[in-house]
DOZA-756293 format. One record per residue: residue in one letter; x, y, z of N, C-alpha, C in turn. Coordinates in steps of 0.05 Angstrom, whole numbers, padded with zeros to 5 digits, always signed. Example, Ala and Ser with C-alpha at 12.3 -4.5 7.8 and 13.67 -1.06 7.14 Angstrom:
% residues 2
A+00264-00114+00156+00246-00090+00156+00264-00066+00156 S+00257-00045+00142+00273-00021+00143+00258+00001+00157 
//
This chain:
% residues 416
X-00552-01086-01070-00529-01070-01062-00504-01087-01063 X-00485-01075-01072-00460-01087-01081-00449-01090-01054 X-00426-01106-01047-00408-01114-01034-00396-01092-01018 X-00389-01078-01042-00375-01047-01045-00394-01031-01028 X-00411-01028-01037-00436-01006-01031-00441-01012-00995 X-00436-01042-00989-00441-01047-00965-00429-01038-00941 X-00399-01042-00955-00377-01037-00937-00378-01005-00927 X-00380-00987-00957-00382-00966-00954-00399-00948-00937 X-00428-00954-00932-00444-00954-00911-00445-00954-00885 X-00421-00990-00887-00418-00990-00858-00404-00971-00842 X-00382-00963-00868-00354-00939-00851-00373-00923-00840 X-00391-00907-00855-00406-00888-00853-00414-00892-00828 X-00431-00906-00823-00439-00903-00798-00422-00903-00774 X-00407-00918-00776-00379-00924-00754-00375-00894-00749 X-00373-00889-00774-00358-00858-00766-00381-00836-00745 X-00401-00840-00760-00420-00821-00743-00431-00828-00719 X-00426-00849-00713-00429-00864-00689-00401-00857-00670 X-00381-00849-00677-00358-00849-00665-00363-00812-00656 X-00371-00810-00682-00361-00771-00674-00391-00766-00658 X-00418-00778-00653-00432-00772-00643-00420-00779-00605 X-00406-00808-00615-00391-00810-00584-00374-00789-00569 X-00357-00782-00591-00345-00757-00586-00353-00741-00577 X-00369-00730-00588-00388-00699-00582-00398-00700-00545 X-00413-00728-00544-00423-00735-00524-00402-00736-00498 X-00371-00752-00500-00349-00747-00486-00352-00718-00472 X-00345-00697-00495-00335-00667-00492-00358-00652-00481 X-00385-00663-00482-00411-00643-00465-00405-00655-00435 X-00395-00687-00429-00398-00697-00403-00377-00689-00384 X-00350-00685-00406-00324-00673-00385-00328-00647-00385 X-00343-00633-00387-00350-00599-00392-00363-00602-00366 X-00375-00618-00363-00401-00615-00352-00394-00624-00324 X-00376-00653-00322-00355-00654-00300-00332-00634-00284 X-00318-00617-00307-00298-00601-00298-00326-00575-00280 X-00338-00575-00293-00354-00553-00281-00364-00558-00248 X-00376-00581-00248-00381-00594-00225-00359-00590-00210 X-00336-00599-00219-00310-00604-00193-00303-00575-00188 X-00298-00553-00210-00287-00535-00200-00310-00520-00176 X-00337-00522-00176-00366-00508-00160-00360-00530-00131 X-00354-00552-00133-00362-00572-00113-00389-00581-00112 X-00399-00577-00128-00429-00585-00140-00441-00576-00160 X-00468-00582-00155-00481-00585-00182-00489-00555-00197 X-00493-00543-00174-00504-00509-00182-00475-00493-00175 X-00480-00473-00180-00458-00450-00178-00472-00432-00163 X-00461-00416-00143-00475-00409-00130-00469-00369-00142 X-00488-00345-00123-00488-00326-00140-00465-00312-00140 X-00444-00314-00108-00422-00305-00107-00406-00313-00119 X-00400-00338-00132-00375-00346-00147-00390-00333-00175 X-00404-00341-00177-00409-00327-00208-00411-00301-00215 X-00416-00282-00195-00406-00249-00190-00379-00248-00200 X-00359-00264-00174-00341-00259-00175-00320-00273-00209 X-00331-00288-00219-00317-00300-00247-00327-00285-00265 X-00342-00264-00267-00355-00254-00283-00341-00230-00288 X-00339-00221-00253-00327-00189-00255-00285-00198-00264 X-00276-00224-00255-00257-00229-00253-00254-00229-00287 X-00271-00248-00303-00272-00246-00334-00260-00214-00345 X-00289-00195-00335-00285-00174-00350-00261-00158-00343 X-00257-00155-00319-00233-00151-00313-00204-00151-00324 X-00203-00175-00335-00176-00184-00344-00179-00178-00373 X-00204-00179-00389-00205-00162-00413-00200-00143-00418 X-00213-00125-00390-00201-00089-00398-00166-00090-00394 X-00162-00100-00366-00121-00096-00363-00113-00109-00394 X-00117-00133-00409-00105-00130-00432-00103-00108-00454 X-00129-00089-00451-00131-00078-00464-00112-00055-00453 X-00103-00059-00428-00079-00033-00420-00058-00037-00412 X-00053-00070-00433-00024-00076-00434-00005-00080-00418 X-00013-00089-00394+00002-00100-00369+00008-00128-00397 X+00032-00147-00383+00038-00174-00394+00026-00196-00379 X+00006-00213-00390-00013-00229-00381+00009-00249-00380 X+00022-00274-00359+00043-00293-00363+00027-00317-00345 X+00043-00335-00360+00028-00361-00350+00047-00372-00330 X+00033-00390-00311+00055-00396-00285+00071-00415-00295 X+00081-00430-00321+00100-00444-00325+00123-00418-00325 X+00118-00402-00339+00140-00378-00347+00148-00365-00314 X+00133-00366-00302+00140-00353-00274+00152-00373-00257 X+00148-00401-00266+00168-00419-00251+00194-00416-00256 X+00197-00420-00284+00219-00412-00299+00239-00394-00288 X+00221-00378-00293+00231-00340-00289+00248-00344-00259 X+00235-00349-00247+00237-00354-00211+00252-00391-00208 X+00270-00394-00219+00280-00429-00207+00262-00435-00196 X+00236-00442-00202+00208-00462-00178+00210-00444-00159 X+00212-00408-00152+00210-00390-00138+00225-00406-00111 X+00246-00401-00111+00267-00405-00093+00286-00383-00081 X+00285-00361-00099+00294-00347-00085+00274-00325-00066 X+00272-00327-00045+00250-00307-00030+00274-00287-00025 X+00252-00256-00037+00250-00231-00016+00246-00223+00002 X+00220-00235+00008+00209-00220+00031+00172-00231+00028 X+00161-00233+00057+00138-00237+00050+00121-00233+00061 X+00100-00225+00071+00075-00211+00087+00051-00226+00092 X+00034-00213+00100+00001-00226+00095-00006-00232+00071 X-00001-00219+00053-00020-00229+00025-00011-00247+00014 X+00024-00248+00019+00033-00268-00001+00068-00260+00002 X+00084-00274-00019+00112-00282-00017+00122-00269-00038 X+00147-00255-00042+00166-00243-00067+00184-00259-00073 X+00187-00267-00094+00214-00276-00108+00227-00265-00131 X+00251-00273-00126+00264-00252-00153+00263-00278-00176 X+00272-00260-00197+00267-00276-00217+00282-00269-00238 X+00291-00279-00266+00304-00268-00279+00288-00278-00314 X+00283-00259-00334+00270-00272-00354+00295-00271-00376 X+00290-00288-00397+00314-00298-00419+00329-00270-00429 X+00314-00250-00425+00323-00228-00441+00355-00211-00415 X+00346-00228-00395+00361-00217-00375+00351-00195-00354 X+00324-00185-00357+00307-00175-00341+00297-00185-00317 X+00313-00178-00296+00307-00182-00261+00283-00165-00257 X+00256-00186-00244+00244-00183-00238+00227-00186-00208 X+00211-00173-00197+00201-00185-00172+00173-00193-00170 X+00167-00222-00162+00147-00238-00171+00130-00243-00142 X+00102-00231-00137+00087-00229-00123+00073-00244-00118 X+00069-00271-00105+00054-00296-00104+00038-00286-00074 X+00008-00276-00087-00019-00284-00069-00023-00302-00061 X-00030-00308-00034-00036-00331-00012-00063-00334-00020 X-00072-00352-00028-00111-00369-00021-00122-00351-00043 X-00110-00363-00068-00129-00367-00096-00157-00369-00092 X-00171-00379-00088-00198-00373-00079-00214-00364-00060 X-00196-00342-00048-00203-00325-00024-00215-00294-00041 X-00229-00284-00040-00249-00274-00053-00226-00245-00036 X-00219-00241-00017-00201-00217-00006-00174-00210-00030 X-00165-00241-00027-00142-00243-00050-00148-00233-00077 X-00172-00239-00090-00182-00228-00115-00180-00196-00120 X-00187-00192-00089-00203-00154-00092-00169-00144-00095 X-00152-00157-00077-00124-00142-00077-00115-00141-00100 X-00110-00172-00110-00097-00168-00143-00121-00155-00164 X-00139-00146-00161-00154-00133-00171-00146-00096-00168 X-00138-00093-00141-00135-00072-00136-00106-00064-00144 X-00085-00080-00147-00057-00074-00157-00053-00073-00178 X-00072-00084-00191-00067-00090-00228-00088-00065-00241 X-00109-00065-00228-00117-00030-00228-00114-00004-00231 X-00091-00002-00217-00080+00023-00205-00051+00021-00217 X-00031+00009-00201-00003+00019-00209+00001+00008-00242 X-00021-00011-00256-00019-00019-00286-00022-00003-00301 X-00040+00017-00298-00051+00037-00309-00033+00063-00309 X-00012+00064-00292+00005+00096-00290+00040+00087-00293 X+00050+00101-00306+00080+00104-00304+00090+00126-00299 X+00112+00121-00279+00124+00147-00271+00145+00132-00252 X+00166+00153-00257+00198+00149-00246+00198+00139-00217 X+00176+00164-00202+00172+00147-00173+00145+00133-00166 X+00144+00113-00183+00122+00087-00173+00142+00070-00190 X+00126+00046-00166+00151+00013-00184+00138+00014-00203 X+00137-00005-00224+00134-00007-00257+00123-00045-00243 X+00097-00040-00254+00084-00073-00265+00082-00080-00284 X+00101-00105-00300+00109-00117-00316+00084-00126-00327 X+00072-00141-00307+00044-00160-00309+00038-00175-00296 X+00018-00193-00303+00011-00211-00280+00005-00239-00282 X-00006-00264-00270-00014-00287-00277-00035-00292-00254 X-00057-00296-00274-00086-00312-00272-00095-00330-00278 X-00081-00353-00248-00090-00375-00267-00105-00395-00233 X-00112-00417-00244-00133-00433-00222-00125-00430-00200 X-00092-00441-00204-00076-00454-00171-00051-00425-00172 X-00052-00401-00185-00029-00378-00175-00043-00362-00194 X-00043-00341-00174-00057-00309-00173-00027-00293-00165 X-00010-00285-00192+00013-00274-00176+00021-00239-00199 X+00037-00230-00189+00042-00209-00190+00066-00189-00205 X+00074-00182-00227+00106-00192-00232+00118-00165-00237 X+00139-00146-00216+00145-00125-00213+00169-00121-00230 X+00175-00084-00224+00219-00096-00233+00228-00100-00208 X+00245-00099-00214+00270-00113-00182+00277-00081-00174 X+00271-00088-00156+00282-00063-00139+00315-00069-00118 X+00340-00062-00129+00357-00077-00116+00367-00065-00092 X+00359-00046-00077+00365-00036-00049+00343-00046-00035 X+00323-00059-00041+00294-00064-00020+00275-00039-00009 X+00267-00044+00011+00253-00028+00024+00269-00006+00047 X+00257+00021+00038+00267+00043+00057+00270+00046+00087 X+00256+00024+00095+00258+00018+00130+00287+00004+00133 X+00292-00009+00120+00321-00024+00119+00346-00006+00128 X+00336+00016+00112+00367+00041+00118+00353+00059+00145 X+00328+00058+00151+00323+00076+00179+00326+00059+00205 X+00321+00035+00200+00317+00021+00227+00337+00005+00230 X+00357+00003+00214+00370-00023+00228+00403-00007+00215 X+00421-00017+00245+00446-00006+00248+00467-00009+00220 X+00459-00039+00216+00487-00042+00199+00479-00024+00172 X+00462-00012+00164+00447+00008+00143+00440+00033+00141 X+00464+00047+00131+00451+00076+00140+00457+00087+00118 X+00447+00105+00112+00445+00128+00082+00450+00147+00089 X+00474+00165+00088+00468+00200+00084+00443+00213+00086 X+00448+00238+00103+00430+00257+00101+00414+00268+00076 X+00430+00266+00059+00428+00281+00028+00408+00256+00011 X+00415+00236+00017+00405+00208+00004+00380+00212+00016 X+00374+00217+00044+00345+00211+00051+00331+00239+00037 X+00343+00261+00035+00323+00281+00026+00314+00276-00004 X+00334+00269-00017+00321+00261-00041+00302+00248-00045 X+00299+00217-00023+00282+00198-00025+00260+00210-00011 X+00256+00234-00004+00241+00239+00011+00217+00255-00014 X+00238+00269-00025+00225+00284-00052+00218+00266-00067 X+00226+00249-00075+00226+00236-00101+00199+00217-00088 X+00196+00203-00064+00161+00195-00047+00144+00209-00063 X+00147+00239-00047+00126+00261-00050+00116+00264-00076 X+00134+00263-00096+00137+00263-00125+00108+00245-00135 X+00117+00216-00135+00103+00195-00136+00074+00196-00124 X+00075+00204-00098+00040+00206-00086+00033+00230-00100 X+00045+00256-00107+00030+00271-00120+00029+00263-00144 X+00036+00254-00155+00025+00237-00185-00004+00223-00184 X+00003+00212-00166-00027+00185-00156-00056+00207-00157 X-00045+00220-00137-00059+00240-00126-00078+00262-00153 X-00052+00279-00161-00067+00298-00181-00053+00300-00217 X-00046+00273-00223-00037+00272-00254-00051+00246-00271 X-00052+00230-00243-00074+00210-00258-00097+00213-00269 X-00099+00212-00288-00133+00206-00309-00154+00205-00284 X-00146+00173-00267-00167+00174-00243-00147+00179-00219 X-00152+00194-00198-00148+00193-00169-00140+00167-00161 X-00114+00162-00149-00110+00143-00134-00103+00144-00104 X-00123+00130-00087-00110+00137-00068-00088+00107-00048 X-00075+00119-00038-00054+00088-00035-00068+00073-00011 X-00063+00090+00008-00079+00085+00042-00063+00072+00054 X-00030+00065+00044-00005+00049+00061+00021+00059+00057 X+00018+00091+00054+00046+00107+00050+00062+00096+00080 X+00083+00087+00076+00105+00082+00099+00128+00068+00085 X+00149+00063+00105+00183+00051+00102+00180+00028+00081 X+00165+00013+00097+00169-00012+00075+00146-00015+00051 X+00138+00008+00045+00125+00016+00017+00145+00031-00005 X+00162+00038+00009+00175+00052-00014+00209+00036-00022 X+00211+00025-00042+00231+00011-00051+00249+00031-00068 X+00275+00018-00064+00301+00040-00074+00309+00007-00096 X+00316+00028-00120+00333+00015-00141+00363+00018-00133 X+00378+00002-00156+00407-00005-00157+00416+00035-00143 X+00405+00055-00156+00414+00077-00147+00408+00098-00129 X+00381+00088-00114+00372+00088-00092+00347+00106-00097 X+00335+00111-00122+00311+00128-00137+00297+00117-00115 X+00274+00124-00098+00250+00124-00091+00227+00106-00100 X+00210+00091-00095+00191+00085-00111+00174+00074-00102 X+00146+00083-00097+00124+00087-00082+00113+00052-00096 X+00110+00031-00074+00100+00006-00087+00075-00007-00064 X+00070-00029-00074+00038-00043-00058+00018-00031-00058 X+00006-00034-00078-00018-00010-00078-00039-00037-00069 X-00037-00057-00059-00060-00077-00048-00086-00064-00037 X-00081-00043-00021-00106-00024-00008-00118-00002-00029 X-00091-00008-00047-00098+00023-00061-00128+00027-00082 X-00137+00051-00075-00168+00047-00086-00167+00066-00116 X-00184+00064-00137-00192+00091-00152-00213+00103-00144 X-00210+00126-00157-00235+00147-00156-00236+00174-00172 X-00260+00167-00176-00265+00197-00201-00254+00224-00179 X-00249+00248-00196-00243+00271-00185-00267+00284-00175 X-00292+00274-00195-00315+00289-00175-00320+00289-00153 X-00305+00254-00142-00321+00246-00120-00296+00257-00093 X-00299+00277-00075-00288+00289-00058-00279+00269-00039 X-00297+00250-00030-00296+00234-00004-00295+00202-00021 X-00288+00184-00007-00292+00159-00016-00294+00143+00019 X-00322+00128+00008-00330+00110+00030-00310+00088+00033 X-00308+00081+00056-00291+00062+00071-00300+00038+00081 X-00286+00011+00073-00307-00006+00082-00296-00026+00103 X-00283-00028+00129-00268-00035+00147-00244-00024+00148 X-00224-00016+00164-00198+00000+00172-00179-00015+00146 X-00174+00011+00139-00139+00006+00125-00120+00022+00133 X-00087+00017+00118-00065+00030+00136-00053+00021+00150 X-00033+00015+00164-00024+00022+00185-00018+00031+00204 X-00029+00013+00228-00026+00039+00254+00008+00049+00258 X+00003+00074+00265+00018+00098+00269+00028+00109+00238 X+00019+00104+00215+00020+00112+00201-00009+00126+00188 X-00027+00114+00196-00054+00123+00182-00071+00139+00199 X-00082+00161+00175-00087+00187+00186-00109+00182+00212 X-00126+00194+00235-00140+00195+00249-00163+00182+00239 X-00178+00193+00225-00204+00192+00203-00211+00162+00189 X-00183+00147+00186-00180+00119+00176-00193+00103+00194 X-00195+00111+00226-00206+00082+00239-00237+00097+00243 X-00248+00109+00240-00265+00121+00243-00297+00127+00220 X-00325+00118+00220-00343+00113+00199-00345+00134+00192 X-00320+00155+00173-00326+00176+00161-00314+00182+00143 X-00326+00188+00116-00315+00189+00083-00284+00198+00089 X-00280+00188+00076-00242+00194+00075-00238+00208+00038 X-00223+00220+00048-00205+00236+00016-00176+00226+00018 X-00159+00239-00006-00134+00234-00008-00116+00246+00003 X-00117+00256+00023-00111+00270+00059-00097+00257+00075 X-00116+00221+00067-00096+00202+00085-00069+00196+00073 X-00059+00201+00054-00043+00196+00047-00024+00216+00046 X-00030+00236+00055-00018+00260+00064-00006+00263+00089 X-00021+00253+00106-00011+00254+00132+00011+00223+00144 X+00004+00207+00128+00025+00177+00127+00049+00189+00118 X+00054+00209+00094+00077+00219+00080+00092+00231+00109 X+00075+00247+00123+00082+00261+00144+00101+00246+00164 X+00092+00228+00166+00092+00210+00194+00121+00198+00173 X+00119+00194+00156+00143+00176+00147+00170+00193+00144 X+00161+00220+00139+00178+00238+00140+00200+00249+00165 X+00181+00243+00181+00191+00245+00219+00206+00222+00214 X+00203+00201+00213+00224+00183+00214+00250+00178+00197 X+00238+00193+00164+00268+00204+00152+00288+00220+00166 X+00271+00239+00176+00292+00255+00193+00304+00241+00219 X+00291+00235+00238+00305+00223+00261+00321+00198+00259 X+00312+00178+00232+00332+00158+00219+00326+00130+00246 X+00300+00127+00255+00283+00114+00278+00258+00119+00283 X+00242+00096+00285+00218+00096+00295+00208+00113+00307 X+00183+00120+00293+00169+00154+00309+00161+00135+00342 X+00156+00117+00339+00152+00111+00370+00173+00089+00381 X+00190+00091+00393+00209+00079+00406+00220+00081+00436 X+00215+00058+00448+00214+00065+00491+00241+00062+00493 X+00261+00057+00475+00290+00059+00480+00301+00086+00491 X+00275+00109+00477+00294+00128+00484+00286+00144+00508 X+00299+00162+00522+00273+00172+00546+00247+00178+00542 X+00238+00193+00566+00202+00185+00555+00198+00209+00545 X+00210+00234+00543+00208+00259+00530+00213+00253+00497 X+00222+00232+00499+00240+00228+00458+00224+00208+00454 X+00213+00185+00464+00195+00162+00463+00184+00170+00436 X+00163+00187+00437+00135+00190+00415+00162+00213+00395 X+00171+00210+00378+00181+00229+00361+00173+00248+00345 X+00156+00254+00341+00132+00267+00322+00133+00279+00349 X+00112+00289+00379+00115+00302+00386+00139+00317+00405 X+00163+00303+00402+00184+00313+00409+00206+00333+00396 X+00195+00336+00371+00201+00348+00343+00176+00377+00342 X+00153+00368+00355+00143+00395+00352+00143+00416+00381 X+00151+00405+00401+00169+00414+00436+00184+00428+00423 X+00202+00422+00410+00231+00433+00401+00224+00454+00382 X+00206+00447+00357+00191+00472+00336+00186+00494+00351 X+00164+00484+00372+00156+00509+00390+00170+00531+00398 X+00196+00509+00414+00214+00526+00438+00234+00544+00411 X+00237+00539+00391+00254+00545+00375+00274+00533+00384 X+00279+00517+00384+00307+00496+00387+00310+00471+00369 X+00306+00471+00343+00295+00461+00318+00334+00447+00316 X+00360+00471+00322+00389+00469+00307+00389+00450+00330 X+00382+00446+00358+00394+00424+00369+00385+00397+00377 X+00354+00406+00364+00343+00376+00349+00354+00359+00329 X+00367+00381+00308+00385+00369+00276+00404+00363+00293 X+00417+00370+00307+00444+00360+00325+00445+00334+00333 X+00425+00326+00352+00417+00304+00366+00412+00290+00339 X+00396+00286+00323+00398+00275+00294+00417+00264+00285 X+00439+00273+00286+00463+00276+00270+00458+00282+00244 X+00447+00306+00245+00441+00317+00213+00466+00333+00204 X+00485+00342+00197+00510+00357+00195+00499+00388+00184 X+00515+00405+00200+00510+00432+00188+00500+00439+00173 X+00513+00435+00148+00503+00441+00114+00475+00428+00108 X+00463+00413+00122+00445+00404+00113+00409+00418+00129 X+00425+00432+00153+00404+00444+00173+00385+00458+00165 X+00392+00472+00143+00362+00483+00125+00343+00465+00118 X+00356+00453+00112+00340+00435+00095+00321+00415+00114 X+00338+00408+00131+00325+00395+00151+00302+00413+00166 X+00301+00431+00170+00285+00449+00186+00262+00446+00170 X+00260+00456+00147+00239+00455+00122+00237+00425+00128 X+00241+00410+00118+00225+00384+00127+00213+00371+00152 X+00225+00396+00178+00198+00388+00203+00177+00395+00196 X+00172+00426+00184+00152+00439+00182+00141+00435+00164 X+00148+00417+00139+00129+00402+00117+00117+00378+00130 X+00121+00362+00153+00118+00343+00171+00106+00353+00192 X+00094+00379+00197+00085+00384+00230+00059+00396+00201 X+00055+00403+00182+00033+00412+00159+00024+00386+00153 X+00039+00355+00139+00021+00340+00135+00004+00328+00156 X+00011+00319+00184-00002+00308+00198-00021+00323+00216 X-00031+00347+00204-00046+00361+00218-00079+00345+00217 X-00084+00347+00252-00113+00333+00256-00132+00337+00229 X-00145+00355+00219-00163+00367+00208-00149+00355+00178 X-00169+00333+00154-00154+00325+00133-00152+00357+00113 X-00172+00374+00128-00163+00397+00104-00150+00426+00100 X-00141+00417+00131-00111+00430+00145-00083+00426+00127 X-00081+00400+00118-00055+00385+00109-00057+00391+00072 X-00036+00395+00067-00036+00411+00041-00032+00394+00016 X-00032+00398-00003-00027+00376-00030-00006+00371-00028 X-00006+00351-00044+00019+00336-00043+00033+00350-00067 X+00026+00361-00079+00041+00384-00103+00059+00407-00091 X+00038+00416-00070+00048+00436-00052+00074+00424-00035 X+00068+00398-00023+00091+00389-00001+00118+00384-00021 X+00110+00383-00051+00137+00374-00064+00151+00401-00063 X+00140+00433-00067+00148+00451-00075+00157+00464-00056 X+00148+00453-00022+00157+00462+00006+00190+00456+00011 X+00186+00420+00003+00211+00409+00005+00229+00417-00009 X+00224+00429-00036+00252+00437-00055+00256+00460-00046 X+00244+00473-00025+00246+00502-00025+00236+00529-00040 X+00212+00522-00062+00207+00536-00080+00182+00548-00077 X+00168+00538-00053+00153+00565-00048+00142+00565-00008 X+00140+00582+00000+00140+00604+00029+00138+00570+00049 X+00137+00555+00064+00121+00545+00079+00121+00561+00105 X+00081+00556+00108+00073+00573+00128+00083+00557+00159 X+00075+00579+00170+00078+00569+00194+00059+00547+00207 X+00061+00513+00215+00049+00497+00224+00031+00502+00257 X+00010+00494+00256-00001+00492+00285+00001+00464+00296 X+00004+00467+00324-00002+00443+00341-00015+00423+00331 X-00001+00401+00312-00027+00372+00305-00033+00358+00317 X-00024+00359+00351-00027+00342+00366-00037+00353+00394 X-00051+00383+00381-00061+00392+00411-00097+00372+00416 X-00105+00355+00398-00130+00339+00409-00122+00322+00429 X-00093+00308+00425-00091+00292+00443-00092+00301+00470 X-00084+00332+00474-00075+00338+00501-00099+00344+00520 X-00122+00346+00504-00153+00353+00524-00159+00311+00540 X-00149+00299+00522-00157+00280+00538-00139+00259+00562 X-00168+00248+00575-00152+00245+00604-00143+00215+00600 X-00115+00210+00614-00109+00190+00603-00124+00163+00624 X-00135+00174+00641-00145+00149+00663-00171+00147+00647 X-00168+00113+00633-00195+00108+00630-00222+00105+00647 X-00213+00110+00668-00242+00107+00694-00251+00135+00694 X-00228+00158+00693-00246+00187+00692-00258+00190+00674 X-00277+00208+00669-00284+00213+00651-00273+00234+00630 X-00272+00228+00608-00259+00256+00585-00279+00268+00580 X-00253+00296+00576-00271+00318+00564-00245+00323+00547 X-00255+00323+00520-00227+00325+00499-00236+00352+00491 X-00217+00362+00480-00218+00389+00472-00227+00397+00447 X-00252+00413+00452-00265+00413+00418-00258+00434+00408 X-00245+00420+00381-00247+00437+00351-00270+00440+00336 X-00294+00442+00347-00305+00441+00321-00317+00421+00303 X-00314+00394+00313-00322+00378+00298-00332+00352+00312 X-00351+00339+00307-00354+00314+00316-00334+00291+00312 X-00324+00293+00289-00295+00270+00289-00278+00271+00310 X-00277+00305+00311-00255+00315+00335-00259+00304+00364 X-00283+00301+00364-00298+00279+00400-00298+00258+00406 X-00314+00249+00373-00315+00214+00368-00284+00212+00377 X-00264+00210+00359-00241+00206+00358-00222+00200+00389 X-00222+00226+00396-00211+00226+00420-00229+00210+00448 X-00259+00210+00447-00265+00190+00467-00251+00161+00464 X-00257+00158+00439-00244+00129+00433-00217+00126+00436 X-00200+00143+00436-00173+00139+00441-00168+00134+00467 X-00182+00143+00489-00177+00139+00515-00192+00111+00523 X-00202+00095+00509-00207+00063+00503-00177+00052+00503 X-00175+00061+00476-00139+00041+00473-00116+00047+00486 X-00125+00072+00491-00093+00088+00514-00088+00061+00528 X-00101+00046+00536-00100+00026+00567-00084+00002+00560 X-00071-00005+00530-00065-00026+00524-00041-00026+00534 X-00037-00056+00542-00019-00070+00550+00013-00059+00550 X+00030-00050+00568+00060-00036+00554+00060-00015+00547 X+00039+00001+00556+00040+00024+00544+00065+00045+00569 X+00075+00061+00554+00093+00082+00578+00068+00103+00589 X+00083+00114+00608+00062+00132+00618+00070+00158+00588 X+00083+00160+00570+00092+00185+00554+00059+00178+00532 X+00065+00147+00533+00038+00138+00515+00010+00142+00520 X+00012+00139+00549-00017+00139+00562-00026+00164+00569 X+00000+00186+00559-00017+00213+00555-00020+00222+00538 X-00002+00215+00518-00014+00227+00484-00026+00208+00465 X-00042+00185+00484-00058+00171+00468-00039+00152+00446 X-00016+00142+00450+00002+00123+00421-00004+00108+00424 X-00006+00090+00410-00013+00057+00396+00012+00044+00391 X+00021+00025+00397+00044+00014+00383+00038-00005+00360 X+00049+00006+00337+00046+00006+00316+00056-00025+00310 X+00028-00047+00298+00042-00077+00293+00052-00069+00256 X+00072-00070+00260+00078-00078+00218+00098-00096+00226 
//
């Protein structure tokens, strides 16, 4: 063998000796990254459930065209997310702005590997990804990545609707809230009966509904929000959702829930459009305290014009106002199949077709006794929820601060 022939040999091998090293490298750091991300050597069956369903997951939303963005672009987007909105349990908002000049609002989930955090951004990218309409916010898309699980909305530039009811330096016209009131109803009956699948929200209230630059309505946080086929009438519940004093009876309670609850939250949020303050508030006497039933005293007695008075609702607007107790004394009725569609409540509120006359939704509370040492006898409708329910309310009646206005119609003070 030539000189030549030798040399040539040797490369050869060098080489396959190098790319066999290679190969060997790329099986051991595979094999390392795997280890570090498990914390050991096996994977256990829950993380692999959950990366599996998380996999397929993110294949179908591409396929329904949400914008998949990587967290360099959302740093970007957001100056290193410095500007905060606002922020909750699940996580932090920041605004943000992309090259095109599109203000956005960027949803950063708390505890990336909290398997709760998964189901939520699972459940938001679900639901409001899948529907467009004038009144729900619009999701841009999202980012899935190791160290940020985040969220990326439009900018809503008035914020949240509690802003203009609860706090002084903020107030909106009468006329402004009816619209936002329609334009809600709008949006949940969309969820409700136009979607492909049933959505149900399960957190209709103030600071769910965000107003744009022109104050449009727009039903947002679907974190709780679940799907469901139309066959299925009831949907099982798997620990309390909602908000107390917003969420229907039936919510804290082990019994199939429908899209009812979201009917009767509209209700409750509606009482507070109109009174422009907390349905429960001890500022005011203890007859006005609970607002929801101080609104149906007044329904009763027929003294509805000097309810709108006390309001400060103005003349011209008193029709209108009236029709919206009694679309509000219909959604929060005990019974979820008492309380009417949300198609129907849109067509109450414009005035376009009869609303009937409402019954007492709060005559369960009045059978029970508010002394937890006596014993109750609540007043039966008819139903076992109707017993369950009300025994157990004379449990929590007893909490801490309660008024005596509380400790007889059973209120909760509501933590949001």
């Amino acid at each position: 063998m030539s000189s030549t022939d030798k040399q040539g040999a040797l490369a050869a091998t060098i080489v396959a000796g190098l790319g066999l090293v290679f190969v060997m490298i790329v099986i051991l750091l595979a094999v390392c990254q795997k280890r570090f991300r498990t914390g050991s050597g096996t994977v256990s069956s829950d993380t692999r459930f959950m990366t599996l369903t998380m996999d397929k997951f993110l294949n179908d939303m591409e396929r329904e065209k949400p914008i998949r963005f990587t967290s360099q672009q959302l740093r970007i987007a957001t100056d290193n997310f410095t500007n905060l909105l606002g922020s909750g349990g699940f996580g932090s908002v920041y605004k943000g702005i992309f090259s095109n000049g599109t203000l956005v609002a960027v949803k950063i989930l708390y505890g990336n590997s909290d398997k709760r955090i998964d189901e939520q951004f699972m459940a938001e990218v679900s639901t409001i990804g899948r529907v467009h309409h004038l009144n729900l916010v619009r999701l841009f898309g999202f980012c899935f990545e190791e160290n940020l699980r985040a969220l990326v909305y439009e900018y809503m530039g008035n914020g949240s609707l509690d802003m203009y009811l609860f706090h002084e330096n903020k107030k909106l016209g009468f006329e402004n809230l009816y619209e936002i009131a329609v334009g809600t109803a709008r949006g949940i009956a969309y969820l409700h009966e136009e979607c492909q699948q049933r959505i149900i929200h399960y957190d209709i209230k103030p600071g769910n509904i965000l107003l744009d630059a022109k104050f449009l309505p727009k039903v947002a946080d679907f974190g709780l929000a679940k799907l469901c086929n139309r066959e299925n009438t009831h949907v099982t519940m798997t620990g309390g959702r909602g908000t107390p004093g917003y969420a229907a009876p039936e919510m804290w309670m082990p019994y199939p829930i429908t899209h009812k609850c979201d009917i009767y939250s509209f209700g409750m949020l509606l009482f507070e459009i109109l009174g422009r303050r907390r349905n429960l508030d001890m500022r005011f006497a203890e007859s006005q305290e609970w607002f929801p039933m101080w609104v149906w005293k007044n329904f009763e007695s027929g003294e509805l014009g000097e309810l709108t008075i006390l309001c400060g609702i103005e003349a011209k607007y008193r029709e209108t106002a009236e029709r919206m107790v009694k679309v509000a004394l219909l959604c929060v009725q005990y019974r979820p199949d008492s309380r009417p569609l949300m198609s129907e409540v849109v067509k109450m509120l414009e005035g376009a077709v009869e609303i009937p006359t409402p019954l007492n939704p709060f005559q369960h509370m009045l059978g029970v006794t508010p002394c937890p040492s006596a014993p109750s006898h609540p007043l039966q409708t008819g139903s076992s929820l109707d017993s369950e329910l009300s025994t157990q309310t004379v449990t929590r009646s007893t909490s801490i601060g309660a008024t005596p206005l509380m400790r007889k119609y059973e209120i909760e003070i509501a933590s949001i």
